[in-house]
N, C-alpha and C positions, 0 to 999 in steps of 0.2 A: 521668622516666626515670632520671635521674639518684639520687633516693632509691630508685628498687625496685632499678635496677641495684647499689647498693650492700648492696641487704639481703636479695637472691636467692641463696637455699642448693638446689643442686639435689637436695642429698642430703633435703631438708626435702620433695617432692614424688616425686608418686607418675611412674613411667611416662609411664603417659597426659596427664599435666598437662603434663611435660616436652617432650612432643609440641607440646603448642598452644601452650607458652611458645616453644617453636623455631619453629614457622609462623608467629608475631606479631611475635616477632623480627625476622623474616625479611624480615616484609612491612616494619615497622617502619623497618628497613637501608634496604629497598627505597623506601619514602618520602624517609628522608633524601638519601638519591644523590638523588632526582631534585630535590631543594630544591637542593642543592649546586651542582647542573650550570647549571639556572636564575639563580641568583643568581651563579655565578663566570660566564657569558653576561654578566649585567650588568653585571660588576664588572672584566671585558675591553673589555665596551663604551663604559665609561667612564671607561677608561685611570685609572682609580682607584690599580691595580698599580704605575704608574709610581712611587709617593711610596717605594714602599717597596725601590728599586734593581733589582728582576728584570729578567733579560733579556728577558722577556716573560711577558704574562700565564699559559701555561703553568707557568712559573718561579716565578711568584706561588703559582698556586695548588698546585703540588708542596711548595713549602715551609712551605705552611699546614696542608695536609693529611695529611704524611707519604709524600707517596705520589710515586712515579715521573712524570720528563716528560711519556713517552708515554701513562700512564695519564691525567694531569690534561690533556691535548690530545683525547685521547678526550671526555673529561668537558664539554669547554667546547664541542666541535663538538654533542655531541649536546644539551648548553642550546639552541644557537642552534637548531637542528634542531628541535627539541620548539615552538617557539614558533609555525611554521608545519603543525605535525600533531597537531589537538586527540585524535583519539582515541588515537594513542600516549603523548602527553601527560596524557589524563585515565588509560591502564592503568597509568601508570609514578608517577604520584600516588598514587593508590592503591591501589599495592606492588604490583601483577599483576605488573610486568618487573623483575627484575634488572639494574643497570648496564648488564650485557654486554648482555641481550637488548637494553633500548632502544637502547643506540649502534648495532645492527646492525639493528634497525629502521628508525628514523629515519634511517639512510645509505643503506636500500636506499630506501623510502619517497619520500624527499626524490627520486631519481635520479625513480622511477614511482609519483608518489600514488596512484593506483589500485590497485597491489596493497598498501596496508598496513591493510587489512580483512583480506588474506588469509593477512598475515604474522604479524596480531595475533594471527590464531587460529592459525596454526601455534605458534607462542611456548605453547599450552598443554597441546600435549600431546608435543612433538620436544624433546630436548636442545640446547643447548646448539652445540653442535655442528652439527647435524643444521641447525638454524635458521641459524647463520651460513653455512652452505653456500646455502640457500636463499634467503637474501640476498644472497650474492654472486651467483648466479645472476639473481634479479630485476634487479641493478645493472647484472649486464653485458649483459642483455636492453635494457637500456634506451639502452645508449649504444653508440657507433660500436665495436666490439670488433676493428677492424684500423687506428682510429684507436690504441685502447687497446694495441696489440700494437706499433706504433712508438714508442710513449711510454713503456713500458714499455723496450723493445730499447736505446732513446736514454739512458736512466738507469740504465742494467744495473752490476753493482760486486760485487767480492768486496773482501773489506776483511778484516784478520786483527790482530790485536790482544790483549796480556796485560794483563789487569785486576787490580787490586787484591791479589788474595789469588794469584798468580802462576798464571790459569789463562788457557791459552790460547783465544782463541774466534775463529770463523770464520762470517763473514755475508755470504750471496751474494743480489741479489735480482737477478730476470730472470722471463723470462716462465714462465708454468707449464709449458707445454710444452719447454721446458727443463728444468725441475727435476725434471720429471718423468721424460724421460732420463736423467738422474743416478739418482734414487731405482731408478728400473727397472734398474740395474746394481748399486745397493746392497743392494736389500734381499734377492734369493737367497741373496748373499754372508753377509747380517746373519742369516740363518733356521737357514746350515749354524754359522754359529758359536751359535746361540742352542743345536738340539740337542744341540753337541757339551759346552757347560755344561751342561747338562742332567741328560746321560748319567754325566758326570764328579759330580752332585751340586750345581753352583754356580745359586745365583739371584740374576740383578743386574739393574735395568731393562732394558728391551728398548731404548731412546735408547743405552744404553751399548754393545750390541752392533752399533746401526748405527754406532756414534763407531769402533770396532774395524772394520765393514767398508767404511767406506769409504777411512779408514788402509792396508788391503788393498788395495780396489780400483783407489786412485790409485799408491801404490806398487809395485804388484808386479801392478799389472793383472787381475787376479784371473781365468786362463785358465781354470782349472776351469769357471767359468760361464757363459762365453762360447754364445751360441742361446739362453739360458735365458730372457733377459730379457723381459714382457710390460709392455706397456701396453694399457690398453680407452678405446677411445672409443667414447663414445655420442653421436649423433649424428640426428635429426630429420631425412628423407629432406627434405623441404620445405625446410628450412635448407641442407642440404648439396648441393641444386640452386641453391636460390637465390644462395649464396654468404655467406649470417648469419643467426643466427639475428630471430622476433618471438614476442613476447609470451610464451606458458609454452613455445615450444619448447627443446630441449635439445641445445647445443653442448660437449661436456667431457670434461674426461681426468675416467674414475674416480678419486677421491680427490685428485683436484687441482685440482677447480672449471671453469667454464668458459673454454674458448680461441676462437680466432679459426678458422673455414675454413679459412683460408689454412693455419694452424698443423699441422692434422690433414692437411692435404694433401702440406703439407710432409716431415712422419713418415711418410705412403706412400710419396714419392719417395724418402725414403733408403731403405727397407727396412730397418731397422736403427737402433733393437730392433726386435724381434715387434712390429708393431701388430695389436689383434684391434679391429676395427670392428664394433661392433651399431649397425645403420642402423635405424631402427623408425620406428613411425607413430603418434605419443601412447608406447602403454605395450605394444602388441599386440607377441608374440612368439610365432612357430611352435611349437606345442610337438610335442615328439619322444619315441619310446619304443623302449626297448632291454633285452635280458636282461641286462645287467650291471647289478652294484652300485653304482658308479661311472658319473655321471651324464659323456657323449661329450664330444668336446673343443668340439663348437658348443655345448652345452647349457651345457659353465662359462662359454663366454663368453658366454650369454643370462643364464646365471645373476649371472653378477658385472656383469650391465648392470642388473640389475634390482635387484637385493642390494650396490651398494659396500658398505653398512656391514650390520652384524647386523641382520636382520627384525625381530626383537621392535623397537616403538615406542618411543622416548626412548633407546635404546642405539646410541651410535656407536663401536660396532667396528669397526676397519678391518682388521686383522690374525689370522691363525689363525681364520677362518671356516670352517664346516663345512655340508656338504652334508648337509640332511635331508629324509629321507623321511617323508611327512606318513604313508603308511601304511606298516607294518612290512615292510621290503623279504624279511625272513624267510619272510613268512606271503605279498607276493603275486610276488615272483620279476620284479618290472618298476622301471624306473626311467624314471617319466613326468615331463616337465618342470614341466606345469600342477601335479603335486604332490611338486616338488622347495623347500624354501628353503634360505637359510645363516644359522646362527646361531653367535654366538662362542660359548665352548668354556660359558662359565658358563650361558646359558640352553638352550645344547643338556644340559647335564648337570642342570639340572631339567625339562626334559620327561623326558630319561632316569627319573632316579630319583624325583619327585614328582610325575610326570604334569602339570603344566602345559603347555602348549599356547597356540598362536598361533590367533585366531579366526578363523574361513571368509575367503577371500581372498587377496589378491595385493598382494606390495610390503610395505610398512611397515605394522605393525597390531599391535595393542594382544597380551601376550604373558599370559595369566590362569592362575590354579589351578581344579584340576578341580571345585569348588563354585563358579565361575562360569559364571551362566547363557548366557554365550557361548559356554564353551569347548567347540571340537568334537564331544564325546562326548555333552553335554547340548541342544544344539542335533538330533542325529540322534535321541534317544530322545522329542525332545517332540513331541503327535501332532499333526498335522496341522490345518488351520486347519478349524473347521465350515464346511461346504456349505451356502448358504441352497437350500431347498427351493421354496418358495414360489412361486409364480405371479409373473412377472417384473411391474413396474411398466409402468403406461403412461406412456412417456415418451414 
């Protein structure tokens, strides 16, 4: 590695070579982390670390590596982790997973071995994101989640501190359905100031414009907003009688992972924010039809139960999501939920202009161009399966 890495000119290779030199790489990366994680596991486990003064083997392996506390505590949990889940262990050898993926595997895994067949194959075709969601999910399926919501409540902290280069920074952790009340009074505030940069010309990360509204909102209250605020829970009829959730049912603020019953019961009794509850059963939702363009106010909220993030597969949009109509609301003057989704603003402006398209179905699914044999319009012109004729068998 070491002789090619020194004698690789990219300019010397075509496109396509470039390509597979990046997938090798990749995997390549992907092999070495899991060698890393394996052996600094052994090399904590046999206080080896100590010879060399660190405060702990994290410390060790931070300053061997280059790399951050929290990153090389990540690193060493998911060594020990790996050593009891051969199949995440044989994907993460053999580059299938990325760092991130296996540490979020093997955490969820470790909580419910049985779901990480199921987690292995999400990892191949969900982001990033998408996948850490789904393991927080599994994890808190798996353990006491009002044991986890006092232990959580018990170690709550805002902390505020200026670093190095003279920047101020502010760290709150507490339960999610808290933070989620914050956020739900932040981001109206963060959206009116995002348009009004906009308008004026200016483009600055969207993190900077929530840094600006919540500066607003805790200062000056931010009354303009006030009613505005929503949060969505989604929540599994079965769980929300029962009082927690089992196995793949679904307790959670949209966009904020899973909470406790108690939590979302909690948010009804204040009244305040908006809570909009989609109560369902697996994945079924009433659907509804109306002559407007603009899908009703229960249908965003069935939609933004079923859509947190953008439809198309592997894209975790959270933000500026759009309501689309699977057939051109132009040509049939309805707006049916069963053929409503939401896509962020980039995959709605390639169906727009390049006719890509999301494939038959509901929820999360694969987003192709119109020479894919999946995509909608090829799917409806291919003809029909043959009819056997024939005299039926004697069975």
């Amino acid at each position: 590695m070491s002789r090619y890495a020194s004698r690789f000119d990219p300019a010397l290779v075509s496109a396509r070579d470039a390509e597979r030199v990046l997938d090798d790489a990749a995997a390549i990366k992907n092999m070495a982390a899991t060698i890393e994680a394996i052996a600094a596991a052994r090399v904590a486990e046999t206080e080896v670390w100590r010879e060399h003064g660190d405060r702990s083997a994290a410390h060790d392996l931070a300053r061997r590596t280059g790399t951050s506390v929290g990153h090389a505590k990540e690193a060493l949990e998911t060594g020990r982790k790996l050593q009891d889940l051969s199949a995440t262990a044989d994907a993460a050898r053999s580059g299938e997973l990325s760092p991130q993926q296996a540490a979020a595997i093997a955490d969820a895994a470790s909580a419910d071995p049985n779901a990480e067949e199921r987690l292995l194959e999400a990892s191949k075709s969900r982001s990033l994101g998408e996948l850490r969601d789904e393991c927080a999910r599994t994890k808190a399926n798996a353990c006491d989640l009002e044991a986890r919501r006092r232990r959580i409540r018990e170690r709550r902290c805002l902390r505020n501190w200026t670093d190095a280069e003279g920047v101020g920074n502010l760290l709150l952790r507490d339960n999610p359905e808290r933070i989620a009340e914050i956020m739900a009074r932040v981001e109206p505030v963060r959206d009116q100031i995002f348009e009004h940069a906009r308008a004026e010309g200016r483009r600055e990360p969207l993190e900077a414009y929530a840094a600006d509204a919540l500066h607003e909102v805790v200062c000056a209250d931010a009354p303009a907003t006030k009613g505005s605020t929503k949060l969505l829970a989604r929540v599994d009829l079965a769980a929300l009688l029962r009082g927690y959730p089992i196995g793949d049912e679904t307790c959670e603020l949209a966009g904020y992972g899973p909470v406790a019953v108690s939590a979302l019961r909690d948010l009804i009794d204040t009244c305040d924010p908006f809570l909009a509850a989609v109560v369902t059963k697996g994945e079924e939702v009433v659907g509804v039809a109306h002559l407007g363009r603009r899908p009703t106010a229960r249908q965003c909220s069935a939609l933004e139960w079923l859509y947190p993030t953008c439809a198309a597969e592997g894209c975790n949009a959270l933000t500026f999501l759009e309501f689309d109509h699977r057939d051109d609301w132009a040509k049939t003057h309805r707006t049916v939920f069963d053929l409503l989704d939401r896509l962020c603003s980039h995959h709605h402006d390639r169906k727009t202009r390049d006719d890509w398209a999301l494939i038959e179905g509901r929820g999360k699914r694969a987003f192709v161009p119109p020479d894919d044999p999946r995509h909608p319009r090829q799917t409806a012109e291919s003809p029909p399966e043959p009819v056997a004729t024939g005299p039926p068998s004697a069975a």
